[in-house]
C-alpha positions in Angstrom: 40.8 57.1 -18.2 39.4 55.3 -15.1 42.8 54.1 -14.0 43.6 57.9 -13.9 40.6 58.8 -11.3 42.0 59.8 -7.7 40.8 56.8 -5.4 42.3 57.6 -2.0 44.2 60.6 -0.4 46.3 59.4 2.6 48.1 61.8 5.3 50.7 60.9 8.1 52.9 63.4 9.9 56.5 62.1 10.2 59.1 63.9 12.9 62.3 63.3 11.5 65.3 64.8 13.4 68.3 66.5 11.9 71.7 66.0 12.0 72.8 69.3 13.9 70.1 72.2 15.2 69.5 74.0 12.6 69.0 78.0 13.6 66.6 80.4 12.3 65.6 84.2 12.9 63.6 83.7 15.7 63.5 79.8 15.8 66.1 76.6 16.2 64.8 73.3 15.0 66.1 69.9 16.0 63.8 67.8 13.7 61.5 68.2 10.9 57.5 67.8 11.2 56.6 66.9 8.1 53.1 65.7 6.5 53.9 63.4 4.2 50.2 62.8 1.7 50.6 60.1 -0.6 47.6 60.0 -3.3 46.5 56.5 -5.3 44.9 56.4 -8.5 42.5 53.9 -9.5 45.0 52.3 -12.0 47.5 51.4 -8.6 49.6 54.1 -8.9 50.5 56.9 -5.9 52.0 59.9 -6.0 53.9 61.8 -3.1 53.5 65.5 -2.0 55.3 66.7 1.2 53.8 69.6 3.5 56.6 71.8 5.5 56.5 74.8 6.7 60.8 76.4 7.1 60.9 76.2 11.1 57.3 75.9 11.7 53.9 78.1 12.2 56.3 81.5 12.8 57.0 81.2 9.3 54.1 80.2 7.5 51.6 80.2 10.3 50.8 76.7 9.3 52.5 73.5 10.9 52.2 69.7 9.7 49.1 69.5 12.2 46.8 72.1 10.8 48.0 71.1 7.1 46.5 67.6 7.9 43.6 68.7 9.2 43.2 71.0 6.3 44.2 68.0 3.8 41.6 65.8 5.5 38.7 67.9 6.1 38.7 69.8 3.4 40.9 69.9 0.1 40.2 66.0 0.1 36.5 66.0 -0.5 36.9 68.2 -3.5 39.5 65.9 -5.1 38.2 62.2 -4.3 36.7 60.7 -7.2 38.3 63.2 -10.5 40.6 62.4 -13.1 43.7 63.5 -11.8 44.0 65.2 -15.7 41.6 67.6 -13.8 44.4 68.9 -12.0 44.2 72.7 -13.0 40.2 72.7 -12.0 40.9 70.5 -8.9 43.1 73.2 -7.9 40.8 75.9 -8.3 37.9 74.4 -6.8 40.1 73.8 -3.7 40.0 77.9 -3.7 36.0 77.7 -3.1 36.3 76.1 0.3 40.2 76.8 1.6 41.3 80.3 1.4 45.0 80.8 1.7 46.7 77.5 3.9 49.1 77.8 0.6 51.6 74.3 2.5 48.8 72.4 2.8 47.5 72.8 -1.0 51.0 72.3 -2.1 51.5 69.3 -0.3 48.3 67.6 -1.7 48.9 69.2 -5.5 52.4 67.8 -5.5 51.0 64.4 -4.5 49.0 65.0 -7.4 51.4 66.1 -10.0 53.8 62.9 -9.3 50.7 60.4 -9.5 50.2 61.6 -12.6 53.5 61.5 -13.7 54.1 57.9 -12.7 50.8 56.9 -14.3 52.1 58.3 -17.7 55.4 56.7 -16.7 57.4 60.0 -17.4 59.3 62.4 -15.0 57.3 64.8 -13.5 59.5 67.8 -15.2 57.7 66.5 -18.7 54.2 67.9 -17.2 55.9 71.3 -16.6 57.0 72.1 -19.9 59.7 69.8 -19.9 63.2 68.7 -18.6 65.7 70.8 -20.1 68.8 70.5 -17.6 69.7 67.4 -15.3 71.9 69.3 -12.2 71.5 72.4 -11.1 74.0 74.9 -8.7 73.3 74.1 -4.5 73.8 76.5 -1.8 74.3 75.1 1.3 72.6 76.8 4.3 74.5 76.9 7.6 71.7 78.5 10.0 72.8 80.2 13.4 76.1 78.5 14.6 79.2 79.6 16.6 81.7 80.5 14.4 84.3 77.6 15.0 81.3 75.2 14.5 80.4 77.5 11.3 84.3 77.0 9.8 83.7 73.2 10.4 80.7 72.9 8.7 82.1 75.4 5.6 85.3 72.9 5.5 83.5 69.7 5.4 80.7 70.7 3.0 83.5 71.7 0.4 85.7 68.3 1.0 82.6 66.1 1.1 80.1 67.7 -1.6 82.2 70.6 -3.4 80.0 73.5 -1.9 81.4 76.6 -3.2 78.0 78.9 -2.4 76.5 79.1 1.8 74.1 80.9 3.3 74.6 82.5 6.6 71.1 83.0 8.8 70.7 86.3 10.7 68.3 88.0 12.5 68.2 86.5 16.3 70.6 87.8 17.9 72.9 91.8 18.1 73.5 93.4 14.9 76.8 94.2 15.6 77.5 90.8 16.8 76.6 88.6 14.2 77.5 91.3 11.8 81.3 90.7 13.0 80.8 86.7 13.2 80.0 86.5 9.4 83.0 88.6 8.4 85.5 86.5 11.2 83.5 83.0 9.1 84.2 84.7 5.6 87.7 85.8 6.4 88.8 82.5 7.8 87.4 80.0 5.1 88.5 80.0 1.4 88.3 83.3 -0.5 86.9 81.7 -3.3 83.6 80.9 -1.1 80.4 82.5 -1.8 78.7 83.6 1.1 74.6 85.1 1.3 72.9 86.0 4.3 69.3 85.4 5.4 67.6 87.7 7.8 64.1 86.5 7.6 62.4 90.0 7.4 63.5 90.7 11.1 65.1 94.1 10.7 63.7 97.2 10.2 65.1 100.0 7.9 67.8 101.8 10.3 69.3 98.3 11.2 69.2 97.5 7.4 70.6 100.7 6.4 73.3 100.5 9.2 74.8 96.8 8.9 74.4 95.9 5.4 76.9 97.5 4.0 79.4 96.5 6.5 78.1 92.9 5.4 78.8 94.2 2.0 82.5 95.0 2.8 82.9 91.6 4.9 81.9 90.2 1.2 78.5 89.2 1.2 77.0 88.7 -2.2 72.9 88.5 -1.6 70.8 89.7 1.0 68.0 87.8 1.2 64.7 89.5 2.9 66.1 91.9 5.6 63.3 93.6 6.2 59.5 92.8 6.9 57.4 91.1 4.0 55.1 93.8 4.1 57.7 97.2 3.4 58.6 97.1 0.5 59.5 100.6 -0.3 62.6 100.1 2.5 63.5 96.5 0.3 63.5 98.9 -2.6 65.6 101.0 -0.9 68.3 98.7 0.2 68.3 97.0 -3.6 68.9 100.1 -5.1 71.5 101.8 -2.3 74.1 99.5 -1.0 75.2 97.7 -4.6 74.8 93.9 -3.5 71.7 91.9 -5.4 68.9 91.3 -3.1 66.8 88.8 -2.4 62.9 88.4 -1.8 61.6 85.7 -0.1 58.6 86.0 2.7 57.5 89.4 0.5 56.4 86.9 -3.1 54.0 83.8 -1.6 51.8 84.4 -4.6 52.1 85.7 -8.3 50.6 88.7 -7.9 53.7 89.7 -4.5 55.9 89.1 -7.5 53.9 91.4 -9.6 54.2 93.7 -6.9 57.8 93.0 -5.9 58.5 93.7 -9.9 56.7 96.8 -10.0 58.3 98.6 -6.8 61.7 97.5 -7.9 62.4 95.7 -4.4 64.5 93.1 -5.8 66.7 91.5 -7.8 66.2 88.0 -7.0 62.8 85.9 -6.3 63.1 83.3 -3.6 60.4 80.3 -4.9 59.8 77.9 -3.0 56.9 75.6 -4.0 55.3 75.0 -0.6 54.7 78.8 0.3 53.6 79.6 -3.0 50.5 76.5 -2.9 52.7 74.1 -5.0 53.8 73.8 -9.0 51.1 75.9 -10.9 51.4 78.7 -9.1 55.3 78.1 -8.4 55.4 78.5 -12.8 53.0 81.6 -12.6 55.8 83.5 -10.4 58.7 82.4 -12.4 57.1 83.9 -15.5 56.1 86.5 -13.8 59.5 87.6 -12.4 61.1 86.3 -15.6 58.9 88.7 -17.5 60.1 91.3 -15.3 64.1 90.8 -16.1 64.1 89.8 -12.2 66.3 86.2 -11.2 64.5 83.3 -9.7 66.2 80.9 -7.3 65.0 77.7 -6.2 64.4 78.0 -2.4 63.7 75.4 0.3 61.0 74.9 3.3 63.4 72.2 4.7 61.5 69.6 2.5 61.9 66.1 2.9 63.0 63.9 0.0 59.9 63.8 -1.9 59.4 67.3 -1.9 63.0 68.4 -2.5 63.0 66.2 -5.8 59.4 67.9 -6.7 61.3 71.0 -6.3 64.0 70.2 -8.7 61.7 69.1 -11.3 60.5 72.4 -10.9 63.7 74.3 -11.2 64.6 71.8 -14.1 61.9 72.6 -16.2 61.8 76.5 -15.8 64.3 78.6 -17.4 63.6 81.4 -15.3 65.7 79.6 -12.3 69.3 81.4 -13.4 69.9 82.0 -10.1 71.0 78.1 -8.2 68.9 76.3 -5.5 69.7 75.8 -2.0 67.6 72.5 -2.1 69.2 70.8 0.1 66.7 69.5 3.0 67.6 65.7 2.9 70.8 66.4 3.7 70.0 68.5 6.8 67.8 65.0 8.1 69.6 62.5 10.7 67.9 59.9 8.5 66.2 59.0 4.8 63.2 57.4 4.3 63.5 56.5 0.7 65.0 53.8 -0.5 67.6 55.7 -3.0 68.6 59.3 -2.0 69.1 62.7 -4.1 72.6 62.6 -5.4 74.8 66.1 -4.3 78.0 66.5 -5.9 80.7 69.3 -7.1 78.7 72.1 -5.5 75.7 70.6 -7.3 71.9 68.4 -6.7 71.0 66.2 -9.3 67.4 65.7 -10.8 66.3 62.1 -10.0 65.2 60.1 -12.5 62.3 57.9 -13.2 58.9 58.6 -13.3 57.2 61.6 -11.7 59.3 62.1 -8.8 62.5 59.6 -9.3 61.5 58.2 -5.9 60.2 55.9 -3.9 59.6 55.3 -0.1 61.2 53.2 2.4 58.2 52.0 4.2 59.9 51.0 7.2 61.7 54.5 7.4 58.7 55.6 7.0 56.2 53.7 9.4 59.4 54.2 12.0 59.0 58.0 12.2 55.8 58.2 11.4 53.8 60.1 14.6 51.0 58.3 16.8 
């Protein structure tokens, strides 16, 4: 068991830029900060965790920054030295001197999980509860673009990866403006298209009430968080008024906001992303939780990097409760890998790697290249 005891935590912040801007709510980013912790067990082996935070502190309020201090200073102490089998009680313990800082515990806990995995030699989806489906359904996320930029993007992502599902981002700009984009984007691309919008919790109820069923009629399928985390008697409102499924995302970064969310009837759909909700244990808590609940989960994305995409889909490939797709498609969004084998996309779809724990492994000079002084 001593080749299983954690013998060094190390953190580096990589800025990797992306491809095209990509436009939030309130936010557009150009690259991706990401805190990349790699974790080495006494035996030789490391594991990879990944700490990002979707378009930075407004989201989160954490950034790569405070997640490495917080790594550091803090959660690392508590873990140097233990049996990485002592994962569960690591975890907990971590709760004794960190409160909340949920991107910067998943980062190190996924790290963690995949150090373990490749110790054992087995894919990390065998140490939560085992792999049960290799591809999963991939929504591809378009962010705030002009329209004729939007119809490009739709066009090539059906040619080049069969995308048949996008997500449209809202929430920056007039109501009735980008309310009459997305129906121009959905009525000039394929009818066959899926489209979702994202409004990042940015309007309040008389906007909701007074554009989302116009978005309804343009053909949207989800809405995904309209309002603020916080109100969710108006999210229960809109789920049970305008007839289109909706989505909660910034209201459910724990179990018990899912509890809650189940409870009130807000949604239909729970967004999980693994970094906001403090990594894997408490990403399976949720999904049982809103499974229990008859409530859909869907396998949502901070704009990871490789290492935690693939941690993600290990995730969603172990948990039945995922019926409702991914959208985990972060690498793709980066100018650049830093892996030495990439996540395969194809026919609308993202493969699970495979191998042991993660499927990957890093390309050092990709690495060391964007790796911040």
């Amino acid at each position: 068991m001593s080749d299983l005891r954690i013998a060094s935590i190390d953190t580096r912040v990589l800025d990797v830029p992306l491809f095209r801007p990509h436009g939030f709510a309130t936010y557009t980013a150009t690259s991706q900060p990401i805190l990349l912790v790699s974790v080495t067990l006494e035996g030789g082996v490391t594991g990879y965790g990944e700490g990002v935070v979707p378009g930075g502190p407004w989201w989160g309020g954490e950034s790569a920054d405070t997640m490495k201090v917080i790594v550091d200073k803090h959660l690392t102490p508590a873990t140097l030295g233990r049996e990485v089998t002592e994962l569960s009680g690591i975890v907990a313990d971590w709760e004794r001197s960190v409160a909340n800082m949920r991107f910067a515990k998943a980062a190190l806990e996924i790290a963690l999980h995949d150090a373990w995995a490749r110790a054992l030699d087995v894919p990390l989806a065998h140490l939560l509860g085992g792999q049960f489906r290799s591809e999963l359904d991939c929504v591809w996320a378009l962010g705030v673009l002009p329209l004729e930029e939007a119809i490009a993007e739709v066009n090539e992502r059906q040619e080049m990866m069969g995308t048949r599902a996008f997500k449209l981002k809202m929430g920056s700009g007039d109501p009735k403006v980008d309310t009459g984009r997305i129906a121009d984007l959905i009525a000039n691309t394929d009818v066959d298209l899926s489209y979702r919008i994202d409004i990042n919790a940015r309007w309040d109820r008389l906007t909701s009430l007074t554009w989302l069923p116009k978005l309804a009629d343009a053909g949207i399928q989800l809405f995904e968080q309209p309002t603020p985390a916080d109100d969710l008697d108006t999210l229960r409102e809109i789920t049970s008024r305008i007839g289109v499924p909706v989505m909660a995302d910034e209201s459910v970064c724990s179990p018990a906001d899912a509890l809650a969310v189940a409870k009130k009837q807000a949604a239909d759909v729970i967004a999980i992303k693994t970094t906001k909700l403090g990594g894997l244990i408490e990403s399976k808590k949720t999904a049982a939780i809103a499974e229990a609940a008859g409530l859909a989960c869907h396998g949502a994305t901070s704009l990871e990097g490789p290492f935690g995409t693939a941690a993600s889909l290990h995730f969603a490939a172990s948990t039945p409760a995922v019926t409702y797709g991914t959208e985990l498609f972060g690498p793709l969004l980066l100018k650049e890998t830093y892996v030495t084998e990439d996540i395969v996309y194809r026919d609308g779809k993202v493969i699970v790697p495979e191998g042991p724990g993660t499927g990957l492994e890093p390309d050092w000079d990709k690495v060391n290249f964007f790796t911040r002084d």
